[in-house]
N, C-alpha and C positions, 0 to 999 in steps of 0.2 A: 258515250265518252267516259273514260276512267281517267281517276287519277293516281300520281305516283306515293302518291299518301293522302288520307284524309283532310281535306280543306279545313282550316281554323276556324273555330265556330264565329261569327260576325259578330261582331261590337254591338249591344245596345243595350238603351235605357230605359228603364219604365216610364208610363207615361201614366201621371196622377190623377187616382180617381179610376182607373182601369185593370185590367190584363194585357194591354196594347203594351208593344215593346218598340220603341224608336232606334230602327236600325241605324247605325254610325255609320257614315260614310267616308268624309273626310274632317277634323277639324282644325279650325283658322283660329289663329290668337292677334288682336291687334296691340302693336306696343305702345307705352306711354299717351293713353288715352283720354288721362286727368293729366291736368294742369299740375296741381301739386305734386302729383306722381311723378310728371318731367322733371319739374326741378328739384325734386330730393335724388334723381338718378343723375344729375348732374345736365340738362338739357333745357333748350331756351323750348317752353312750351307754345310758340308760336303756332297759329292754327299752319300748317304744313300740310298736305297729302297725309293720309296715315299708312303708313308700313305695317307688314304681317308677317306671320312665322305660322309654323304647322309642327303640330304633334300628330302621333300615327293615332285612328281609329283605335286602336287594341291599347291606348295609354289612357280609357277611362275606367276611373274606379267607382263604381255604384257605392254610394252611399243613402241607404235607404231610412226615412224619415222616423224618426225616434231610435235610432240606434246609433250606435260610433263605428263610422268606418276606420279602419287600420290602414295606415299607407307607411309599407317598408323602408325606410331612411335609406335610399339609394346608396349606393356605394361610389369610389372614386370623389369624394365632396365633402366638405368639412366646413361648407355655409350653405345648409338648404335654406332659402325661403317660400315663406307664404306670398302668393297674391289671390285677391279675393274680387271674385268677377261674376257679374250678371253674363249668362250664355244664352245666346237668341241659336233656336231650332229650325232649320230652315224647312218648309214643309210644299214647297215648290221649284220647278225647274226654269232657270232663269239665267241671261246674260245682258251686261248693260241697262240693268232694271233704271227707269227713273226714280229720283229720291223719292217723289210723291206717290209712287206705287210701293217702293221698297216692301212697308210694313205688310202686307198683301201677301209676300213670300216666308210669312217668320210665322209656324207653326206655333211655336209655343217656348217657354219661359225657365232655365235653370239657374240653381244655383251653383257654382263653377271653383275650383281653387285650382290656379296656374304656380305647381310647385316646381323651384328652378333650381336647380345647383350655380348659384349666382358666381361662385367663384370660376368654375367652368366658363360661365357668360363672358367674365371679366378677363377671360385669358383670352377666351374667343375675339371677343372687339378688338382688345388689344395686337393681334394678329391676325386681325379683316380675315375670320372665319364664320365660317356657320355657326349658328347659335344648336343645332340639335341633340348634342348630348347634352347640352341644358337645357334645356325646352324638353326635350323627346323624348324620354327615357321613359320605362317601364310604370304606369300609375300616375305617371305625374300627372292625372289632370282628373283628381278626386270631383263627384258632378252628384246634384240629386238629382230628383223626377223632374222629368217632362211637365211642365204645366201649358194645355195647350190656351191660346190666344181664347180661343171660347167659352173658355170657364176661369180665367185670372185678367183677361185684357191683354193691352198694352201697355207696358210700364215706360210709366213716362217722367213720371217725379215718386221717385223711393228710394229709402235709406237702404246704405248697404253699409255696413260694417262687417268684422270679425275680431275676436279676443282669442289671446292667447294665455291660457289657465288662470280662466277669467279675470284679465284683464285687457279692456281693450286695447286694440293695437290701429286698427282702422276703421274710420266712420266718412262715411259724404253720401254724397243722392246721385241717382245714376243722372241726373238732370245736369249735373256737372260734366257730362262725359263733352269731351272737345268736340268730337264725330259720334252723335246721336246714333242708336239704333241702326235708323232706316237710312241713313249718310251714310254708314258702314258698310250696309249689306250693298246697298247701290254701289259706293265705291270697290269692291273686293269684287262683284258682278262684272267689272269692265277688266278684271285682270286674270278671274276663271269664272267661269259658266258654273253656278252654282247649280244645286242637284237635292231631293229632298233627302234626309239623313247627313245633310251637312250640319256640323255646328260653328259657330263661331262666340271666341270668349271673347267682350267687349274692353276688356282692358278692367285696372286697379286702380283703385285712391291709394293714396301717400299712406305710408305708414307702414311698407312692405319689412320685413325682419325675420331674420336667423329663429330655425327652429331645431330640438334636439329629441333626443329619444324618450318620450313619457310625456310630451308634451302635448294638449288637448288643444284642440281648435275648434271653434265654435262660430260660424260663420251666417249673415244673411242677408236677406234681401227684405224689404216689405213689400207683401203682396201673395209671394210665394213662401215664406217661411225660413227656415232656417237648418242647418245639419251641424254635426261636428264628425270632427278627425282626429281620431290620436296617432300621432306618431311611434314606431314602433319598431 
């Protein structure tokens, strides 16, 4: 078999502690996943079913541990913000998983920033559109290493924050999350057949905000550590 050009080199992330690369497959975003998170976007955080969005495979940017990833200030946007998320790594093939299996299918552990051209978002709602030119665009989903389940656990109660030129901007524990973890992955299992090389980002705490050109981010989790981004 040939092809009519060269296939795009496939999406992946390092995985820590190794040479191993976690090929991308598909990644899922769940929205408004913190309570406080809903109601600063203006929403009753009622536990509700949780909803999802997708960015493309090819919109992560490796940010690799003791350096500053760069992530180009998108164009078409004049309110990019930060969200800052714990990313479960799917490392098995799965549909309809039950909750009490869920964690069973989650390789292992990232640190995640879901950056959105929120003004994009806010025209999109406002005209019952897709959210993908905010959501999807080229980078937006700056990620560190792979931490797999074997060597960090399961994170179950850990602080997540990030600052922005150093000053924080968001702090909670992913223990807050509405739809835990293995809730999520079971839930999002009954709506696609997940697949290893899936990711999903578990959602933000409150405190999402406008970033500009020169500006550092500094983001993490406990357990797995921390990265930063400057904008650029």
């Amino acid at each position: 078999m040939s092809y009519v050009f060269p296939p795009a080199p496939a999406a992946a992330v390092p995985v820590d502690g190794s040479n191993e690369q976690f090929p991308v497959r598909r990644i899922y975003c769940v929205g408004r996943n913190y309570e406080a998170h809903a109601r600063e976007m203006g929403h009753d955080p009622d536990r509700e079913p949780p909803f999802f969005f997708s960015k493309p495979a090819d919109a992560v940017l490796y940010v690799a541990p003791g350096s500053t990833g760069e992530f180009p200030y998108p164009s078409q946007t004049k309110n990019l913000h930060f969200e800052m998320e714990l990313v479960a790594a799917i490392g098995k093939q799965g549909k309809n998983i039950p909750a009490d299996k869920a964690l069973d299918y989650v390789y292992g552990y990232a640190l995640g920033l879901d950056m959105t051209r929120r003004d994009l978002q806010a025209e999109a709602k406002k005209l019952g559109r897709p959210w993908d030119t905010a959501k999807g665009f080229d980078r937006s989903a700056p990620i560190g290493p792979i931490h797999p389940v074997s060597k960090a656990g399961h994170l179950q109660k850990s602080a997540i924050w990030l600052s922005v030129n150093g000053e924080e901007k968001q702090r909670s524990d992913i223990s807050q999350l509405i739809w835990s973890v293995g809730e999520t992955v079971a839930y999002l299992s009954t709506l696609f057949e997940l697949f290893p090389g899936d990711l999903i980002f578990t959602g933000t705490p409150e405190g999402v905000g406008a970033v500009v050109k020169g500006d550092l981010l500094k983001g993490g989790v406990d357990g797995i550590g921390e990265f930063a981004v400057r904008v650029v």
